[in-house]
C-alpha positions in Angstrom: -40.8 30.2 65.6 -37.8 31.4 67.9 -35.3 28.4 67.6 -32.3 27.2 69.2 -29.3 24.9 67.5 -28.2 22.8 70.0 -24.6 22.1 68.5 -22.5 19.1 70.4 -19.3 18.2 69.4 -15.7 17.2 71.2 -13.7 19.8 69.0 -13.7 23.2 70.4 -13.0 24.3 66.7 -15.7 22.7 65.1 -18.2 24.1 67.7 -16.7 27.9 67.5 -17.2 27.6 63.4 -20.8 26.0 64.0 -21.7 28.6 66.3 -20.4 31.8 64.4 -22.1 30.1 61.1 -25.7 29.3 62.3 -25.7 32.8 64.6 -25.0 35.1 61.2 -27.8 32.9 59.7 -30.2 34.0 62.6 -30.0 31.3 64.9 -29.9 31.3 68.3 -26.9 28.3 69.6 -25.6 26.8 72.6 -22.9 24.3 72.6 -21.5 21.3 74.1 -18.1 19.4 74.2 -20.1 15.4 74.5 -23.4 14.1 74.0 -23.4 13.1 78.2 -22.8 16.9 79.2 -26.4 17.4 77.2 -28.0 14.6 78.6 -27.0 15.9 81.7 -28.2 19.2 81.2 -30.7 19.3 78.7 -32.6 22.7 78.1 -35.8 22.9 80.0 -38.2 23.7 77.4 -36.1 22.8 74.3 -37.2 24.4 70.7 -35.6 23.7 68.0 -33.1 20.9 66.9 -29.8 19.2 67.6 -26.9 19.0 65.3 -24.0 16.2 66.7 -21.2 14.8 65.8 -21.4 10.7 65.2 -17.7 10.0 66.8 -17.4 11.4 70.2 -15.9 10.0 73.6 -18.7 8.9 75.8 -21.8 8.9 74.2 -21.6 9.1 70.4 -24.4 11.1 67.7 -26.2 7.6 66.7 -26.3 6.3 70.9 -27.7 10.0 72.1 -30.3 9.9 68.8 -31.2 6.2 70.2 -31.6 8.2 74.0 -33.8 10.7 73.0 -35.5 9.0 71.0 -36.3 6.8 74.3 -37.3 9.8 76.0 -40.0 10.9 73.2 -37.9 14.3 72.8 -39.0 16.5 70.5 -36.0 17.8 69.3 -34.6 16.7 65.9 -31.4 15.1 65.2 -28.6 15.9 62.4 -26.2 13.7 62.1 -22.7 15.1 61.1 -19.6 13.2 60.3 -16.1 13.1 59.0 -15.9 9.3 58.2 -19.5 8.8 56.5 -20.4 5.6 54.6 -23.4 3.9 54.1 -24.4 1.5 56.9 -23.3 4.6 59.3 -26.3 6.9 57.3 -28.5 4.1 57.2 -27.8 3.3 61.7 -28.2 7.5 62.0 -31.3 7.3 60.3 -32.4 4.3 61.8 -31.6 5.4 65.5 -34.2 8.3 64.6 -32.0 11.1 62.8 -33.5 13.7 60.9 -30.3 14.0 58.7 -27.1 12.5 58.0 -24.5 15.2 56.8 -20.9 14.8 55.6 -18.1 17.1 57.0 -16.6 19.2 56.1 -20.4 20.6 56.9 -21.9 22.8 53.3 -22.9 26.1 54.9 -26.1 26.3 52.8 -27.0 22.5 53.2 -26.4 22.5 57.0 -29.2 25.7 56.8 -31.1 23.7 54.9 -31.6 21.1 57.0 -32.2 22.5 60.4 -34.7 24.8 58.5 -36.3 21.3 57.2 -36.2 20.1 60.7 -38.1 23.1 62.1 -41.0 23.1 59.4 -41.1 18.8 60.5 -41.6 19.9 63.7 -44.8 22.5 63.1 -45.9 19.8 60.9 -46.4 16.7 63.1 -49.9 17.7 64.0 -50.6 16.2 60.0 -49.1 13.3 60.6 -52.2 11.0 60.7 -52.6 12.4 57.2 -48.9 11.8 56.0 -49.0 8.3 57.2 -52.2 7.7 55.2 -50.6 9.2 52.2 -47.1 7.4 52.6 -49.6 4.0 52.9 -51.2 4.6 49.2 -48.1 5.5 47.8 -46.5 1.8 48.9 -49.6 0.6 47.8 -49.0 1.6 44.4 -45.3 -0.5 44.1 -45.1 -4.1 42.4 -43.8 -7.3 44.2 -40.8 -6.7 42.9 -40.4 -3.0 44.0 -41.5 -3.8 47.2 -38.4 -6.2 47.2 -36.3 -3.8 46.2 -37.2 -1.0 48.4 -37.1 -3.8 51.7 -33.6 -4.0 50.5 -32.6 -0.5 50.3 -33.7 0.5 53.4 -31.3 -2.1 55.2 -28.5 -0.5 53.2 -27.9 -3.2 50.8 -25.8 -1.5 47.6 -27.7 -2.5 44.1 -25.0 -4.7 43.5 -26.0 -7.1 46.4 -29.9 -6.5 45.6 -28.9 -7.8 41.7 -26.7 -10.5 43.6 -29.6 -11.7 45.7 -32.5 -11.9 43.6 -30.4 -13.0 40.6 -31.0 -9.8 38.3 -28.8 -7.3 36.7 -27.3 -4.1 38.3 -28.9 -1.9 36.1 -32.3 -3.6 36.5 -31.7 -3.2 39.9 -31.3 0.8 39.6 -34.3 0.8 37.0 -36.5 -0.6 39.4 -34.8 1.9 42.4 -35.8 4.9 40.0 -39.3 4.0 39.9 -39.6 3.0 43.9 -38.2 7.0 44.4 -40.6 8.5 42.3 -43.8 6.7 43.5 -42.7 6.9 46.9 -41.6 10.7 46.5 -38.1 9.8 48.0 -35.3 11.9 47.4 -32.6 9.4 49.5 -31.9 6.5 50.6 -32.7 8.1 54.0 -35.7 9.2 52.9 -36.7 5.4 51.8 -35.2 4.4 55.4 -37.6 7.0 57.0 -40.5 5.5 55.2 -39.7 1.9 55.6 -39.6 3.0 59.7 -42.9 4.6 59.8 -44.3 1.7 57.2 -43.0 -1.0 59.8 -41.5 -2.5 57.3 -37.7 -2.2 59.4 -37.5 -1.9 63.3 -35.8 1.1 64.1 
């Protein structure tokens, strides 16, 4: 599938190295300076994905996911930022991002990801099936999994889960071990992502 990267960003720099990075890697990019100069002139028949910076004058990454999201695009979301932390992943994720990546931005993970983001996107026709299967595999947790992985997917840290229900740390990560391999998570933001499509959190 012929794919654009739509790269938005505020530093010039940041966009240049994007560009020259993703175009030796095959792809086809266009830039922008702010997430309102895209909403303003979004491409008419879009393909492919978006990667954005979170912080930006105007509009931020998480606020234009949020938009889009709104307008039922089809176009993924990657989340890049310089001052990461937790409830920042978890909002990105929440808002409807695809990924959440740290900068400086891994060549080979950024690749990664968009190339994820374009099999998603052939893949959406199966997604009556992948709901069904994500259902039986939260079928499978325990009371106290499902606990667990409630609390995970609103960010809480395993120290505040083992605060809250009055257990140990490391019970806490025992238990978070098990929810990730019977839910076939590999991240928290995978967990957040199913938690979303469970209804278990409002996006």
């Amino acid at each position: 599938m012929a794919a654009t990267v739509y790269v938005i960003d505020d530093q010039e720099a940041v966009r240049h190295a994007l560009r020259e990075m993703l175009t030796v890697f095959g792809f086809s990019v266009e830039t922008y300076e702010s997430a309102d100069a895209f909403l303003a002139s979004p491409p008419e028949e879009p393909q492919g994905c978006i990667v954005a910076d979170v912080r930006m004058p105007g509009t931020d990454g998480i606020a234009l996911t949020r938009e889009l999201q709104k307008k039922d695009s089809s176009l993924p979301v990657i989340l890049i930022s310089g001052h990461a932390d937790i409830p920042m992943a978890v909002a990105g994720i929440k808002a409807g991002a695809a990924e959440f990546i740290e900068k400086p931005v891994d060549d080979k993970h950024l690749v990664a990801a968009i190339n994820r983001c374009m099999t998603q996107l052939l893949d959406r026709r199966n997604a009556d099936t992948a709901n069904e299967t994500l259902n039986a595999r939260f079928a499978q947790l325990t009371p106290r999994q499902t606990e667990i992985f409630d609390r995970v997917a609103v960010g809480m840290t395993s120290a505040e889960i083992a605060a809250e229900l009055k257990i140990s740390a490391r019970t806490v990560e025992s238990y978070r071990a098990e929810i990730m391999d019977k839910m076939q998570a590999d991240s928290v933001a995978s967990i957040v992502r199913q938690a979303i499509r469970l209804g278990r959190i409002t996006p």
